[in-house]
VEXDOSE-545030 format. One record per residue: y negated, x negated, z negated of N, C-alpha, C, O in turn; residue in three letters. Coordinates in steps of 0.05 Angstrom, whole numbers, plus 5000, padded with zeros to 4 digits. Example, Ala and Ser with C-alpha at 12.3 -4.5 7.8 and 13.67 -1.06 7.14 Angstrom:
<recs>
511447364844509047544844506647364844506647154831ALA;504547434858502147274857499947424843497747324839SER;
</recs>
This chain:
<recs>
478569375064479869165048481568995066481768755062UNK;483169135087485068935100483068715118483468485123UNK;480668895126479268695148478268495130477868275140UNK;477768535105476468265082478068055088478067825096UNK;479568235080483467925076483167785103483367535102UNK;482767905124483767815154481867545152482867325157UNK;480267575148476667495149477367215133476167005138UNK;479667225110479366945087481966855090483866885074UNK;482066745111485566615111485866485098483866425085UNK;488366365092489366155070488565855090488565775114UNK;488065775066487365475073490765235078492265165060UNK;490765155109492565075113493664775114492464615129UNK;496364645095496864325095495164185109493764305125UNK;495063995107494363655131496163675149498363765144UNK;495563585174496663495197498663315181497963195161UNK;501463285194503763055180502762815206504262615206UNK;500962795222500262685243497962445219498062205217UNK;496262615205493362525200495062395167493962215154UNK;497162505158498162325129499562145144498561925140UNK;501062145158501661885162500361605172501161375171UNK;497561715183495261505194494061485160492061345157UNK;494961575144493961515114495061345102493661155094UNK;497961365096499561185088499860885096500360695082UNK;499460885134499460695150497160535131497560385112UNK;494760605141492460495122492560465093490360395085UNK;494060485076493160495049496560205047496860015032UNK;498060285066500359975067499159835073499659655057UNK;496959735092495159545100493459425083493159185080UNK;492159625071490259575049492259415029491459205020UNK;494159495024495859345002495959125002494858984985UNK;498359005033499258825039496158635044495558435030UNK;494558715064491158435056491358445030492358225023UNK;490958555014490258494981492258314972491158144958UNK;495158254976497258154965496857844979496357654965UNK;497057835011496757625017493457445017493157205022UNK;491557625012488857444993488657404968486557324957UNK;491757494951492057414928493557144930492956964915UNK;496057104954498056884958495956644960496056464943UNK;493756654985492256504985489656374967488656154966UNK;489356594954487256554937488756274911487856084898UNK;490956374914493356204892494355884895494855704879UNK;494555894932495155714941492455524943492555274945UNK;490555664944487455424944487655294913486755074912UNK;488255364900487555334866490055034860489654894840UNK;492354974879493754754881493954564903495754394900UNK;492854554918492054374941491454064932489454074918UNK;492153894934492453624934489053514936487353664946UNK;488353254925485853214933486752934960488952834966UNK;483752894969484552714985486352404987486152214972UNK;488052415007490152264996489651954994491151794983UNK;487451915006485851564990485551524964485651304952UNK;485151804952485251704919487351714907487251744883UNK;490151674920492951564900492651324907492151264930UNK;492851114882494450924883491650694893491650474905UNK;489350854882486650614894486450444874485750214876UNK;486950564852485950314819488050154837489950204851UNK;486149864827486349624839487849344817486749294796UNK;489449244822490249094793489948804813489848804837UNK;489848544794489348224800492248254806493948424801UNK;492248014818495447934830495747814811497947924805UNK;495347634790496847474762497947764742498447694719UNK;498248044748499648174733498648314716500048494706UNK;495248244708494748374691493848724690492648824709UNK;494248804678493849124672496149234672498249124665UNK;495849524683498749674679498649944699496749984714UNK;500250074697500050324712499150574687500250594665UNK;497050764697497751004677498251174676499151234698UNK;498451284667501651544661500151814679498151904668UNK;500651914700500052154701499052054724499351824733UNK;497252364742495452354757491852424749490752504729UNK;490552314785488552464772487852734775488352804798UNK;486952894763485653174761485053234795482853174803UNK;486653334812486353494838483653604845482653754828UNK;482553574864480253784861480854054878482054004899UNK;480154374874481454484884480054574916477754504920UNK;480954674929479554664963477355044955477755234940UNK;475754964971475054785000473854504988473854335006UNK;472754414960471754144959474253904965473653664965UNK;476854004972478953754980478953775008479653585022UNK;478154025019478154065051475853825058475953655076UNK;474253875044471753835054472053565058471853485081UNK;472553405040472753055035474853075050475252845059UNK;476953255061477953005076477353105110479453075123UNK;475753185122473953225139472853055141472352935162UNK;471852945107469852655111471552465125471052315143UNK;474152505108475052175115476152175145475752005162UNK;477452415148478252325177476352265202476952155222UNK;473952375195471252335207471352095209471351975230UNK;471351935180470551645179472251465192471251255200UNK;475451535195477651385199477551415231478251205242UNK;476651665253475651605281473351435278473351275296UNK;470951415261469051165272469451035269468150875282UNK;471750885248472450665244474850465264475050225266UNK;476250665275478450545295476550435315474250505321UNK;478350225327477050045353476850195376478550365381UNK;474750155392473550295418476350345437477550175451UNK;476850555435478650635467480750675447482750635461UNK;481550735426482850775408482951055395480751115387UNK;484851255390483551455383485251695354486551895359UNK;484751605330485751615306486551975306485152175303UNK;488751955310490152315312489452395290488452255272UNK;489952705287488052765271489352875246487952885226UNK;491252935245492852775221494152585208496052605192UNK;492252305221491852035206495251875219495851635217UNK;496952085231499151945236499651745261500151885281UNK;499651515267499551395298501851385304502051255325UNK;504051485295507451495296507251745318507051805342UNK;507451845294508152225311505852365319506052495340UNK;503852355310501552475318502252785313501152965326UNK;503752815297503553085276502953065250503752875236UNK;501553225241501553465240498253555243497853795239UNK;496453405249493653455253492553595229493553615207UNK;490653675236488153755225489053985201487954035180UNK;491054105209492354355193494254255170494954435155UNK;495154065166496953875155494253765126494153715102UNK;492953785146490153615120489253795106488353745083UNK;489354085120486854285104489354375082488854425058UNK;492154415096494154565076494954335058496654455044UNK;494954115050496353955035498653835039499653715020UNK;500253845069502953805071503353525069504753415086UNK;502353385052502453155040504853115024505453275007UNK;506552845030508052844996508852564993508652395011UNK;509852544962509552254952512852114973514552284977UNK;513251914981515551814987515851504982513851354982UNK;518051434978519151114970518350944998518651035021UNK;517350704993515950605011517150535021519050415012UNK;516750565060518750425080518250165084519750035099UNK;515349995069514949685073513749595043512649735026UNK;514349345042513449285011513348975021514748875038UNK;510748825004511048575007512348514971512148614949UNK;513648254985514548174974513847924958514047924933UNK;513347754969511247504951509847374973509347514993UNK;509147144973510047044938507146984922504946994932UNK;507746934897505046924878502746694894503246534912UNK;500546764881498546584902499046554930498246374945UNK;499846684932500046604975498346774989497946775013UNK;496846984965494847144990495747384994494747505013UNK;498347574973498847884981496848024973496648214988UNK;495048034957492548154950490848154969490848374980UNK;489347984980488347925006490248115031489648355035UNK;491548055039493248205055493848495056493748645075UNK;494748555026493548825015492448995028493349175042UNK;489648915020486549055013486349025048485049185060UNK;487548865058486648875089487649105103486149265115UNK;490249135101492349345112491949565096493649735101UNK;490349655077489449875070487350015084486950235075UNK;485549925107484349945118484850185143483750385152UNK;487450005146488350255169488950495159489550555136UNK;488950665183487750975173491151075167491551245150UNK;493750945185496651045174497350905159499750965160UNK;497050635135497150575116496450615088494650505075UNK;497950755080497850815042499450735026501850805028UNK;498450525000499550374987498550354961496150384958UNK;500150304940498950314911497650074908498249864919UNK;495550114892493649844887494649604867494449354867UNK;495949824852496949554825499649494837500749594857UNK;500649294815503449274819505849374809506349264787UNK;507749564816509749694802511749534789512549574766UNK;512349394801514849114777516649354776516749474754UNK;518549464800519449654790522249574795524149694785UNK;522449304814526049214817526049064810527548914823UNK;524648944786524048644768523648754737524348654716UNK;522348984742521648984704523049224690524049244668UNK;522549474718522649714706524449774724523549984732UNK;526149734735528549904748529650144730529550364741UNK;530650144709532050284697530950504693532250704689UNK;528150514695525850714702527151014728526551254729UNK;528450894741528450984764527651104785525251144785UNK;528951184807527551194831524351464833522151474842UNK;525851614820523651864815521051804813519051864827UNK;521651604781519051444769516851334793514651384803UNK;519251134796517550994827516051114846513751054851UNK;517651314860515751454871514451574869513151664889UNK;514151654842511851854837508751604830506351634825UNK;510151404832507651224831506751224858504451154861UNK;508551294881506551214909504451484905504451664888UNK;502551404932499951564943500951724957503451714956UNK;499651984975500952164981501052145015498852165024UNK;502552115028503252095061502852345068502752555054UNK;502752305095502752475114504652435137505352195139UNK;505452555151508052505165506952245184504552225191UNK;508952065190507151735213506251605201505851375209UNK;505351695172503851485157505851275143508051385142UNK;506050985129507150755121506250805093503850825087UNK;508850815071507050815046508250445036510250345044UNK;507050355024507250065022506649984987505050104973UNK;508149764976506949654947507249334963507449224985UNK;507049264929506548994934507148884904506148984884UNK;508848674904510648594876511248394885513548354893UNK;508248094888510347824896512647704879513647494887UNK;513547794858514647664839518147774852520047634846UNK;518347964864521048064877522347734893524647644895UNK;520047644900521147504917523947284902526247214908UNK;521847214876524247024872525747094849526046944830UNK;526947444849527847604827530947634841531447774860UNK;532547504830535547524840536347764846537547774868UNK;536048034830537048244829534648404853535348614863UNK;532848324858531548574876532748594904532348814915UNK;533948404918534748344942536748734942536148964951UNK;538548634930540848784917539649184918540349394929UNK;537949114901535949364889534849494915535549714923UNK;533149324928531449434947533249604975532949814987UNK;534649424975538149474992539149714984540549845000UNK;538749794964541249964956538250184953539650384956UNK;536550264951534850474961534150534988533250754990UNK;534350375015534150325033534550015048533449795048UNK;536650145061536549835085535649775104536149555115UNK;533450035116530949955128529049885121527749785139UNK;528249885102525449725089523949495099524249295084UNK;522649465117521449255122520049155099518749285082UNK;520648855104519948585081517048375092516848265114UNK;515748375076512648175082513547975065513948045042UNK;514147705071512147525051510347365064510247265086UNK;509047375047505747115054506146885037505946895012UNK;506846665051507846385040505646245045503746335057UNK;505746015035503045785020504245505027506645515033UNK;503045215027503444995019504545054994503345194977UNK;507244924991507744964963506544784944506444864920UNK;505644564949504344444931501344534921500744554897UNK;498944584948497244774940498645024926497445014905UNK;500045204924501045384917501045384876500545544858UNK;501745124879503345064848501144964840501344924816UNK;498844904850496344804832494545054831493245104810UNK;494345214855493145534846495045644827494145814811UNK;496745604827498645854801497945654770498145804750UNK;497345394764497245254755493645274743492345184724UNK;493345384756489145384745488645754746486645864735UNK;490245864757490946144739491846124716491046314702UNK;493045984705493946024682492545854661492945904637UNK;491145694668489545424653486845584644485345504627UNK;486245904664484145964663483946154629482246184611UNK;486446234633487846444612488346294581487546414560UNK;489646034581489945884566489045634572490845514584UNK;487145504570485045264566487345074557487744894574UNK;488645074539489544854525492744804533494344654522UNK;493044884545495744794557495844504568493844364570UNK;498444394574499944134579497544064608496644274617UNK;496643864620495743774652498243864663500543904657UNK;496443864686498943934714501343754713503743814716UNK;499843454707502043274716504443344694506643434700UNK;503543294669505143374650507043534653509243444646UNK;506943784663508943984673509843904696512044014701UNK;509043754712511143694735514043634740515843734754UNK;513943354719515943154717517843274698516743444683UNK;519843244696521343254672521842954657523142924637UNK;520442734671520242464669518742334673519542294696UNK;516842204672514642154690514741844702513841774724UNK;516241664681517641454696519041434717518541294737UNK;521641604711522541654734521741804760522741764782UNK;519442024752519342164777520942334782521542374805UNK;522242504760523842794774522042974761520642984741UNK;522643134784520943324783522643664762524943734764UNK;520843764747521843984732522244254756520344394764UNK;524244274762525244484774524444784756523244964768UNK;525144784729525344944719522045104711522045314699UNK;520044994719517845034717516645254739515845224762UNK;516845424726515745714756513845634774514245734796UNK;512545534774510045374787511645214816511745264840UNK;512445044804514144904821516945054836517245044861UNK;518745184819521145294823519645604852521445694867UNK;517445694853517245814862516545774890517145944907UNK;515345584894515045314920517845274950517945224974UNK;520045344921522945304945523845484965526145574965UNK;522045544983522645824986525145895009526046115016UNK;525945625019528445705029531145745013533145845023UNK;530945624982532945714963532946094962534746264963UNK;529946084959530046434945530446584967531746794965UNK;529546514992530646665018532546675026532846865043UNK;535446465020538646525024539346725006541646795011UNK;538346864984538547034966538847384987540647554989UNK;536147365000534447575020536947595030538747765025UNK;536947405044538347445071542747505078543947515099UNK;543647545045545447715038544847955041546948075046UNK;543248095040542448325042539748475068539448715070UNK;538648355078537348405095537948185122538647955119UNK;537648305145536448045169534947935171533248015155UNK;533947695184531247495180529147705202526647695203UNK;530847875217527948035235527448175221525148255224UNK;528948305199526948495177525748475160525148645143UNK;524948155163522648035143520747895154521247665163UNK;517748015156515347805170514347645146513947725123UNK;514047395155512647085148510447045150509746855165UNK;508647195138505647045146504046865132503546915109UNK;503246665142501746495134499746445116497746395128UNK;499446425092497046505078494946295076493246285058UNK;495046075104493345945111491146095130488746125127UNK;493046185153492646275176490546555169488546645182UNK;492146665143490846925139487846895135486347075141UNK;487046655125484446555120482846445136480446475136UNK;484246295155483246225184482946475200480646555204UNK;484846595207483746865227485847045209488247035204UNK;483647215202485247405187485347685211486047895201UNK;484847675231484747915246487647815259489347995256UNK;488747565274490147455283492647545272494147695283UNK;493147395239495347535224496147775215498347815204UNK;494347965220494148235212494448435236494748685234UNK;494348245267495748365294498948335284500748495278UNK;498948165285502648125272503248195253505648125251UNK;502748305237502848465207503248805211504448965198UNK;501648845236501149185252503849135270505649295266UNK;503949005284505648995307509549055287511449215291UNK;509048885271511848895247512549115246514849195251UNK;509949285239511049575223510049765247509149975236UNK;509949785273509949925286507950105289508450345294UNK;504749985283502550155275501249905303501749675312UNK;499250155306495750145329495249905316495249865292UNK;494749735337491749485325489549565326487649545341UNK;490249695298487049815293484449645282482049635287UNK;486449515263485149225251484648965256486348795253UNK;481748905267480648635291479348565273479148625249UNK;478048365294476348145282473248365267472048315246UNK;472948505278470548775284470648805243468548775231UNK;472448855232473148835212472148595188472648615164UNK;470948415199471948225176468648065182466848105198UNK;469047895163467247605157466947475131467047545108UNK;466347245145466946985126465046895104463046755106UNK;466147025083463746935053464046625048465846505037UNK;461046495061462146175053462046065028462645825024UNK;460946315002460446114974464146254958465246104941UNK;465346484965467846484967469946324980472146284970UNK;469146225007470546095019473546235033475546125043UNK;472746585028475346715041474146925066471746905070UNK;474847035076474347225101474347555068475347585046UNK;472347725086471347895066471948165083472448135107UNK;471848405074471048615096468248725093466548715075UNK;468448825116465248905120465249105115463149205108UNK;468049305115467249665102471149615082473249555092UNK;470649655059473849765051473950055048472350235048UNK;477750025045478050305049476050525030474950495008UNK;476150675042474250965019471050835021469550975007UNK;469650615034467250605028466550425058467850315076UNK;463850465052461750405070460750035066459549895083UNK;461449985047460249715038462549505039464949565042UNK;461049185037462548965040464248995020463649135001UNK;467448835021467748844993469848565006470748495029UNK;469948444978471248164972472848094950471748114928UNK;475148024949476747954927475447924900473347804895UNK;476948064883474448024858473747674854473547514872UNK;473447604819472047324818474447214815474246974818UNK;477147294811478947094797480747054824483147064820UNK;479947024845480547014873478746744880476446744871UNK;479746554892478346214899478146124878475846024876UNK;479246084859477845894835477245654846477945604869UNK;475845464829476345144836478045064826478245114802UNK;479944914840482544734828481144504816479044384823UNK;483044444791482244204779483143914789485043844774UNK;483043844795482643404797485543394788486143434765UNK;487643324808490343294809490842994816490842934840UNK;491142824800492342564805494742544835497142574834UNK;492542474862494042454886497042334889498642414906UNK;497242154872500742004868501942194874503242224895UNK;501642464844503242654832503742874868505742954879UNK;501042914872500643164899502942964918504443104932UNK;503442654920504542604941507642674931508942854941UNK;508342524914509842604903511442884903513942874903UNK;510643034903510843414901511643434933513743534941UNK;509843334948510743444979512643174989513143155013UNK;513343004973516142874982518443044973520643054985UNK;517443214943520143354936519743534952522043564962UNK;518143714964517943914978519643995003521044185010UNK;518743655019518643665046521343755056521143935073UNK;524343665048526543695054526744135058527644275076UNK;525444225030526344425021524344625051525044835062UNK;522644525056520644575084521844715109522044935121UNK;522744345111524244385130525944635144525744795162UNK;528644545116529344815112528545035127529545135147UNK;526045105109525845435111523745475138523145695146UNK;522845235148522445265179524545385191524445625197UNK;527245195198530345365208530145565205530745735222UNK;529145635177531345905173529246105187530246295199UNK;527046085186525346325193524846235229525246415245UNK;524045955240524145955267520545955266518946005284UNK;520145915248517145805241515845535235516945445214UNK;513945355245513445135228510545255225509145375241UNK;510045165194507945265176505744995177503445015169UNK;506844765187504444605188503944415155501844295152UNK;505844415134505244345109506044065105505443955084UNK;507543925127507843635122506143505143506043255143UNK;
</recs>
């Protein structure tokens, strides 16, 4: 009996060597499970590509609106994926010897490729905004500077230090598109220009803000704003009619927006309480039509972005009569101001047109001085 016993020893613990290589493993096992849960969580909110904030497109005469919300995100890898496309697209698109970083920024050239796949995107108040003026071509101008791969800007117009301030700043920015660090987020609200209170407004959210306007012949100016509106309402007063406040005498109605918006060295002593004249570019919305690659070097150079945008870019629709692009942003195809862009002006009694740029000419002058520009309108 004792040799049986000897024969069946007791069966002895685990090595404290071989449980602790257990525990090690089964914390491991935990901790992957927990952090392919963090991730699995963090794919499901990822941002979609940031060309689609702020692309709905509105007419420069004002019409439409903004709508409430965003759109529906898509979740990654299909947001990875598209924007793979785009930055793909945004290196074939930059000019030869040029070379689009790869997180879209030409400033800092951070945060690359990892910045795109994680979403480190976010909405911010725009460091440039044009400012007017109506009919002079900010739409055009726009749609051009949207092109570049560190420009993002809302399509419609916010009216947000003219209509809706009281809205506030939050509001506003939750209307911009989504940046990436280097990138320029930008609107466009020609009507600021000749809005007493935005000077003030725009100032008091930032006093770096660089300022665009794109100025016109003011007399062409006042007969395009003048057959925008004739288009809308048919039956309105003739041009001449609205001109004068007299027609014998020949004074001219100041008080008529058409006209009143023409003065633009009045509305620019306004600006320039609150901003410097170097923190506002002047471009031509003649010039923009003659060489639009030309004005849009000086438009890049302003805001401290690559001349990415050339002549390579563009061409001349002759039954439009405006410069077109050959790829816009997010697509492969031509695209051109919609139809309510060139109208034909109507048959202006020449007296009246001379007339207009006699009242003009003094106010010209002017605003040649003040900017250190001649625009060529007398």
């Amino acid at each position: 009996m004792a040799v049986s016993a000897a024969a069946a020893p007791a069966a002895e613990p685990l090595p404290r060597s071989v449980f602790k290589k257990f525990l090690v493993m089964l914390c491991s096992l935990l901790m992957s499970l927990y952090v392919f849960y963090c991730l699995a969580d963090r794919s499901q909110t990822l941002p979609g590509p940031i060309i689609a904030a702020g692309a709905a497109s509105e007419e420069e005469e004002g019409g439409g609106g903004f709508l409430g919300g965003s759109p529906e995100l898509p979740p990654w890898p299909a947001a990875a994926t598209r924007r793979k496309r785009l930055l793909k697209r945004r290196r074939q698109e930059a000019a030869p010897g040029q070379e689009v970083p790869a997180g879209g920024g030409g400033v800092s050239g951070t945060p690359g490729t990892v910045a795109l796949l994680l979403g480190e995107d976010s909405k911010r108040l725009p460091q440039a905004i044009i400012i007017g003026v109506k009919k002079g071509g900010t739409r055009a101008l726009l749609e051009f500077l949207r092109v570049h791969p560190d420009v993002r800007a809302v399509g419609a117009e916010p009216h947000f230090f003219d209509r809706n301030y009281e809205r506030g700043l939050a509001w506003y920015r939750d209307l911009m598109p989504r940046t990436l660090e280097g990138q320029i987020t930008m609107e466009k609200t020609p009507s600021y220009f000749v809005t007493k209170e935005a000077p003030a407004r725009i100032s008091a959210m930032s006093k770096g803000t660089k300022l665009i306007v794109v100025v016109r012949d003011p007399v062409t100016r006042a007969i395009s704003d003048y057959t925008q509106t004739l288009s809308k309402k048919p039956d309105i007063p003739t041009f001449e009619s609205l001109t004068f406040k007299n027609r014998t005498t020949g004074l001219i109605d100041t008080s008529w927006s058409a006209i009143q918006i023409g003065i633009y060295a009045k509305h620019l002593e306004n600006w320039l309480l609150y901003f410097p004249i170097g923190q506002i570019l002047f471009v031509s919305g003649e010039r923009l039509i003659r060489d639009p690659a030309g004005e849009l070097g000086r438009v890049q150079d302003f805001l401290g972005l690559k001349r990415i945008i050339t002549d390579k870019h563009f061409y001349f629709n002759k039954t439009k009569g405006f410069p077109c692009l050959k790829k816009a942003e997010g697509s492969s195809k031509p695209h051109c101001l919609g139809k309510t862009k060139g109208r034909t002006h109507p048959d202006i009694d020449q007296e009246v047109v001379q007339r207009l740029r006699d009242f003009y000419r003094p106010f010209n002058m002017k605003f040649y001085q003040m900017t250190g520009q001649d625009f060529g309108w007398d």
